[in-house]
Backbone as CSV, one residue per row, in Angstrom:
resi,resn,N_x,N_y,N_z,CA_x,CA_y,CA_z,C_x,C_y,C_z
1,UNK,0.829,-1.204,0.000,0.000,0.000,0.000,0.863,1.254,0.000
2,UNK,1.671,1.203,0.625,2.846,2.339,0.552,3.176,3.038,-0.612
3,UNK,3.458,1.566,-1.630,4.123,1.722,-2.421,2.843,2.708,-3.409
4,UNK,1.649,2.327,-3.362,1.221,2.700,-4.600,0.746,4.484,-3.781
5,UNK,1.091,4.749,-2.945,1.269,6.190,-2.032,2.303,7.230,-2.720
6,UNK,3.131,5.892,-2.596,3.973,6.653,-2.967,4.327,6.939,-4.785
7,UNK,3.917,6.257,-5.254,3.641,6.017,-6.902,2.653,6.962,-7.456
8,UNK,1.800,7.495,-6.503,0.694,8.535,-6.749,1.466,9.715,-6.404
9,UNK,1.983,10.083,-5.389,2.671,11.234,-4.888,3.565,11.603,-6.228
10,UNK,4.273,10.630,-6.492,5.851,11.172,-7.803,4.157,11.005,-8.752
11,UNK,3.611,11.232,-9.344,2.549,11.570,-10.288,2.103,13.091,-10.217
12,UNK,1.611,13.300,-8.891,1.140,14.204,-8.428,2.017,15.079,-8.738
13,UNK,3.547,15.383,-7.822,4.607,16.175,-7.792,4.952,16.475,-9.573
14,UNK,5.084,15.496,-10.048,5.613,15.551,-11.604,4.386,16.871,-12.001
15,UNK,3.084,16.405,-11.922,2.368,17.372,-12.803,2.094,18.796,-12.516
16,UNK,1.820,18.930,-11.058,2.558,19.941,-10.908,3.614,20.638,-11.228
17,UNK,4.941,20.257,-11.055,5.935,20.770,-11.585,5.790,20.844,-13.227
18,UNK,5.002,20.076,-13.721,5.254,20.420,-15.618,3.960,21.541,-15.700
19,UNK,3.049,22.082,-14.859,1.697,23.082,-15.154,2.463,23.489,-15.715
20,UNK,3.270,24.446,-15.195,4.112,25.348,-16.115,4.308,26.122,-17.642
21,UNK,5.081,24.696,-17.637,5.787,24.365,-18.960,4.351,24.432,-20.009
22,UNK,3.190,23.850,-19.707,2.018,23.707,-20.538,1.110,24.572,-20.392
23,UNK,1.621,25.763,-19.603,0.540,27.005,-18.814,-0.847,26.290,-18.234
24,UNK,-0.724,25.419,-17.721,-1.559,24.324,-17.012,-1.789,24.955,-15.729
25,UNK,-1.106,26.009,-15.238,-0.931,26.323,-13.641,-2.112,26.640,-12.683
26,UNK,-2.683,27.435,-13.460,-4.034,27.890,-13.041,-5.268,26.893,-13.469
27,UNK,-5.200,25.810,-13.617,-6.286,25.177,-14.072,-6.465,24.338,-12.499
28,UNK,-7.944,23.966,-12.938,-8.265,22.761,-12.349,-8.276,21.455,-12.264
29,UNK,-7.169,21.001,-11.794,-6.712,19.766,-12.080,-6.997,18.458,-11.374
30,UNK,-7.212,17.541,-11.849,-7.457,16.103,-10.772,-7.106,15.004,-11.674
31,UNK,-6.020,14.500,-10.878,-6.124,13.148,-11.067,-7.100,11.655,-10.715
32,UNK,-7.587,10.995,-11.546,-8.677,10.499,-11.334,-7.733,8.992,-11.016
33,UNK,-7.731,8.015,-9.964,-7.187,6.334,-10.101,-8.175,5.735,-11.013
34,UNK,-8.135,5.177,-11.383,-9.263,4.371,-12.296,-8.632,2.500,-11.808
35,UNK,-9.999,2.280,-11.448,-9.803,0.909,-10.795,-10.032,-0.752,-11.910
36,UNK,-10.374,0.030,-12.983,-9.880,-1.144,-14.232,-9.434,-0.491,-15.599
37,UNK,-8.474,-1.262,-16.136,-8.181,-0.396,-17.393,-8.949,-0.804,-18.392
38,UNK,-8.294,0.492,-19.663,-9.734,0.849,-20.290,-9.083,0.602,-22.004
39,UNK,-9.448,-0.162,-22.698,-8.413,-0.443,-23.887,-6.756,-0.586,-23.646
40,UNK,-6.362,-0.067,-24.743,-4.818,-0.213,-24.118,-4.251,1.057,-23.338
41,UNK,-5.007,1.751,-22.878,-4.164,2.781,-22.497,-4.280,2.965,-21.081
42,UNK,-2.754,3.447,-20.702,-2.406,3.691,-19.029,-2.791,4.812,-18.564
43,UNK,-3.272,6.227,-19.374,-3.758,7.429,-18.827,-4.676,8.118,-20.217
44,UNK,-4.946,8.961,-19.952,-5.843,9.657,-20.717,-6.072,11.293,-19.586
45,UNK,-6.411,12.247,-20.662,-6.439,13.702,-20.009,-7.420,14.141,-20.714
46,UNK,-8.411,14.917,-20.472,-9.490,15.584,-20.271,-9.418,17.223,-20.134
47,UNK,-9.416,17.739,-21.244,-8.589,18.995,-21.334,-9.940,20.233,-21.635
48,UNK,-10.257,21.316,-21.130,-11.264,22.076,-21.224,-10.533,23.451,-21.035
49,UNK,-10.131,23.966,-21.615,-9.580,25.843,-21.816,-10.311,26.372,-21.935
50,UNK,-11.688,26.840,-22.256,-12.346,27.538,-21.906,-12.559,27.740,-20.282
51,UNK,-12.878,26.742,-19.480,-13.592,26.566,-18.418,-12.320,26.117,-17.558
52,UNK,-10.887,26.264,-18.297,-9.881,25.569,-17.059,-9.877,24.471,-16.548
53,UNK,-10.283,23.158,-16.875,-10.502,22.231,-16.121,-9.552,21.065,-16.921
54,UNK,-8.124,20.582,-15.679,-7.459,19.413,-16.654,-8.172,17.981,-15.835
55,UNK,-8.065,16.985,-16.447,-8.625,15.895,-15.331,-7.675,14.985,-16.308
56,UNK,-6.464,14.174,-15.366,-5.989,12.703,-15.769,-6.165,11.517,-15.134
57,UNK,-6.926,10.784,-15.964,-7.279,9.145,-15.449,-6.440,8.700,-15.829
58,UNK,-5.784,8.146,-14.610,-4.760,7.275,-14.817,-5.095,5.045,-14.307
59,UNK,-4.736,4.954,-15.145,-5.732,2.825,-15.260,-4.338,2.387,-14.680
60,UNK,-4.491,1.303,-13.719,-4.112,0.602,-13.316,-2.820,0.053,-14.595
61,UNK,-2.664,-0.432,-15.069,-1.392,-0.655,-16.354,-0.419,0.206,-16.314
62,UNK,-0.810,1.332,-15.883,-0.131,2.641,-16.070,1.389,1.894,-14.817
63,UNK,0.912,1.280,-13.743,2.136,0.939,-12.884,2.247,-0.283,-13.529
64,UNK,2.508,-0.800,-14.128,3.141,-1.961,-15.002,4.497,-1.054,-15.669
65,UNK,4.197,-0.152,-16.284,5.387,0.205,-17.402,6.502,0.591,-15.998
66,UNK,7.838,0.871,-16.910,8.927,1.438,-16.411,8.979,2.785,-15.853
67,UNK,9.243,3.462,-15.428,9.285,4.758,-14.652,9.844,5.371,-15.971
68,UNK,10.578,5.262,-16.380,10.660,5.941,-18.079,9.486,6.234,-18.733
69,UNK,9.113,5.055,-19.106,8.101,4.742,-20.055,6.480,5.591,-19.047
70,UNK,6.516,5.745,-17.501,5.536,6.157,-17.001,5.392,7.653,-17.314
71,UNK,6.520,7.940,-17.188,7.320,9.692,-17.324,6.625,10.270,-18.708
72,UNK,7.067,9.533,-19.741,6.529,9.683,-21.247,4.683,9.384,-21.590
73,UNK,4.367,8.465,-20.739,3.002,8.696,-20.777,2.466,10.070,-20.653
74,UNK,2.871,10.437,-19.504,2.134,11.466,-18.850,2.880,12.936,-19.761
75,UNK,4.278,12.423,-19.889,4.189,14.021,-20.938,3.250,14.036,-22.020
76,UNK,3.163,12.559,-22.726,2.418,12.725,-24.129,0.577,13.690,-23.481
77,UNK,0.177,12.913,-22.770,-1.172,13.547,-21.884,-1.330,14.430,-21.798
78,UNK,-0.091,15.480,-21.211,-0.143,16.704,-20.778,0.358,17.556,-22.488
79,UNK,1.234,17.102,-23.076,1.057,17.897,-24.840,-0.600,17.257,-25.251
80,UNK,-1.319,16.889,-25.176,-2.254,16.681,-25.772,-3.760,17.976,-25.096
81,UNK,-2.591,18.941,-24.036,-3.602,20.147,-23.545,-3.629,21.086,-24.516
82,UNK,-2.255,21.052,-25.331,-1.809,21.989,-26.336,-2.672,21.094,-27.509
83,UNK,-2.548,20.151,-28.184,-3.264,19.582,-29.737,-4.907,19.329,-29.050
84,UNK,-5.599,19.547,-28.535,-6.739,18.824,-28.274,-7.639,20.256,-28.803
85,UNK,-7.772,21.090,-28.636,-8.395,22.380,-29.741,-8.568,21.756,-30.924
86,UNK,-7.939,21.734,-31.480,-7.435,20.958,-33.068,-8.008,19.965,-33.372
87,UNK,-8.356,18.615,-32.427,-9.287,17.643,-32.787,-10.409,17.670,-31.777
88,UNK,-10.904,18.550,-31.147,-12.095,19.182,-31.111,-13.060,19.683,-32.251
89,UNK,-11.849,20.711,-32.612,-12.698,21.279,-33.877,-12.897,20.103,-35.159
90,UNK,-12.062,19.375,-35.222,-12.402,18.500,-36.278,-13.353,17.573,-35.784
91,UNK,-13.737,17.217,-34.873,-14.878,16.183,-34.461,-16.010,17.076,-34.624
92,UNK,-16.098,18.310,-34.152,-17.572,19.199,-34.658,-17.444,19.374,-35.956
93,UNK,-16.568,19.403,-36.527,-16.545,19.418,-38.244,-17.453,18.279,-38.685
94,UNK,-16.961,16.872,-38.085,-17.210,15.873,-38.523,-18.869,15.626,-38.035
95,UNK,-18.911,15.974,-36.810,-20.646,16.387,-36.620,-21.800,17.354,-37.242
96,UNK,-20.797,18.178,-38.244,-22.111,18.768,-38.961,-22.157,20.251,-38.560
97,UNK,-20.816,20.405,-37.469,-21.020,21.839,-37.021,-19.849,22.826,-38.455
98,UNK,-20.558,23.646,-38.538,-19.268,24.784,-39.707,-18.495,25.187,-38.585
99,UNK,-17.394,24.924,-39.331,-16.038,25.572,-38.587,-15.435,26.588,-39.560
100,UNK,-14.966,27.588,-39.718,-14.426,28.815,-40.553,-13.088,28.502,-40.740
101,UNK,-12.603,29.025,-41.721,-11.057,28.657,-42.534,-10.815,30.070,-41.014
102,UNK,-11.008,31.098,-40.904,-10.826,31.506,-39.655,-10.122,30.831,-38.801
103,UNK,-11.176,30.027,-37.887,-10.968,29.362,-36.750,-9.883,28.017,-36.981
104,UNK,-9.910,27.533,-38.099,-9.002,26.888,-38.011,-7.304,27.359,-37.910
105,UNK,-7.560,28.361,-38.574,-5.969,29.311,-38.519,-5.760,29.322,-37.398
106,UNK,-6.911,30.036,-36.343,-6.566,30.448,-35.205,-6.238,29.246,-34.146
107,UNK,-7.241,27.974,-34.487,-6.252,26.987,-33.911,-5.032,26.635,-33.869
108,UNK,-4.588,26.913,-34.900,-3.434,26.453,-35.555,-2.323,27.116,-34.920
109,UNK,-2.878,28.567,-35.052,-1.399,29.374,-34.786,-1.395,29.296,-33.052
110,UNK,-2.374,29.413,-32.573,-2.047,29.370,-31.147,-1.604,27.869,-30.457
111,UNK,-1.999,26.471,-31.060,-1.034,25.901,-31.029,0.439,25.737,-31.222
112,UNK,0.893,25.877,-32.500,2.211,26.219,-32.857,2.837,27.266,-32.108
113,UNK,2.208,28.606,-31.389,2.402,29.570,-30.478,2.998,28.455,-29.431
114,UNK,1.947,27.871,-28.949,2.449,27.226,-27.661,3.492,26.075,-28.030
115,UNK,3.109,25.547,-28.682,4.989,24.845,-29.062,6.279,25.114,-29.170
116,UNK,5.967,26.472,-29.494,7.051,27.037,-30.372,7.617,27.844,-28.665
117,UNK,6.818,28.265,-27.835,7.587,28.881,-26.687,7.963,27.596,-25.854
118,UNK,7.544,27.068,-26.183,8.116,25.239,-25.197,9.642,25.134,-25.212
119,UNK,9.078,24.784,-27.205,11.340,24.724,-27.835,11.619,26.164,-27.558
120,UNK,11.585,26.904,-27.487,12.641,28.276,-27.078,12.744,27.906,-25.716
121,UNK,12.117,28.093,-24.835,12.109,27.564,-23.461,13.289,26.942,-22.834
122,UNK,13.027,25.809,-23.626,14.216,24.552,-23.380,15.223,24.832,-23.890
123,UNK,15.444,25.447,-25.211,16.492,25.204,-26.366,17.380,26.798,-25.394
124,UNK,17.080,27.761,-25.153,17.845,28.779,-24.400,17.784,28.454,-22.950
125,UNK,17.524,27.361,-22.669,18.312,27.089,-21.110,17.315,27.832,-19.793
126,UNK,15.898,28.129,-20.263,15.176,28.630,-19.717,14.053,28.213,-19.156
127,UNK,13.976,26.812,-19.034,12.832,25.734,-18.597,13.746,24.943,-17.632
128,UNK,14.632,25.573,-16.953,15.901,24.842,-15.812,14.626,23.110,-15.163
129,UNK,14.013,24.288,-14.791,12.480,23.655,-13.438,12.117,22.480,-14.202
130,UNK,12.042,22.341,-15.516,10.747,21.429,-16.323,11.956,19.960,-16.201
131,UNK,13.209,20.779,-16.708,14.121,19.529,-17.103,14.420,18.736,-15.906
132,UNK,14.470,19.094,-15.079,14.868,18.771,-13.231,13.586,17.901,-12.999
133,UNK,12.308,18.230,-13.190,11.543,18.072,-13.043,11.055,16.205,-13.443
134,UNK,11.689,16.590,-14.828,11.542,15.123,-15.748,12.895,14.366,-15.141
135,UNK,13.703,14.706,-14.885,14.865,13.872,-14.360,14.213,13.127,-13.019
136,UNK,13.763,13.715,-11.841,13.694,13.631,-10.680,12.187,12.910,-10.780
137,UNK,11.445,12.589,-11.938,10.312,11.454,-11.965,10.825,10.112,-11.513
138,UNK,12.224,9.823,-11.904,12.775,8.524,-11.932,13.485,7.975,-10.643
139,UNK,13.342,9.017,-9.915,13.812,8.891,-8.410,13.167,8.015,-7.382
């Protein structure tokens, strides 16, 4: 029982420390345990920018992988706060809602916005916190 205390805590601590990096900081966040898994996947995130709200279910499998491989889950989760606009709008596309050559730009660029200050971030030595951050998951 400890152990999985303590397996939640380095989860917890990690995502916190990456809000940051994903301007995640101010949101509302919860991690959800999920007590059976759900297809093949060890987490999944629940991303709402309008309304601020992050939520990650994390499935039981998720402590099967390597502390590497756990680390990389949860980054892919947390970049998917930045692409999930993007296949939003294409699922209301695909429902019948009009989306504007507009709005798609504007998806676009404010994604790539937020990517693009990620790699500067990192690439000028200015995300010290994020990189420490991902090191010290494996601890």
């Amino acid at each position: 029982m400890k152990t999985k205390k303590k397996n939640q805590k380095r989860i917890q601590d990690f995502l916190e420390k990456m809000d940051w990096l994903f301007c995640t900081n101010n949101f509302d966040r919860s991690i959800i345990w999920k007590e059976k898994d759900k297809d093949d996947m060890a987490a999944e995130i629940t991303y709402d920018e309008k309304y601020q709200n992050l939520d990650i279910d994390i499935y039981p499998c998720f402590f099967t992988q390597t502390l590497k491989q756990q680390r990389k889950i949860l980054l892919h989760e947390l970049i998917h706060s930045i692409t999930l606009p993007n296949k939003i709008a294409l699922h209301d596309f695909l429902d019948g809602k009009f989306i504007t050559p507009q709005e798609v730009v504007k998806i676009n660029e404010t994604e790539t916005s937020k990517i693009e200050n990620i790699f500067d971030g990192l690439l000028r030595g200015r995300l010290k916190y994020a990189v420490k951050a991902y090191k010290e998951y494996l601890r």
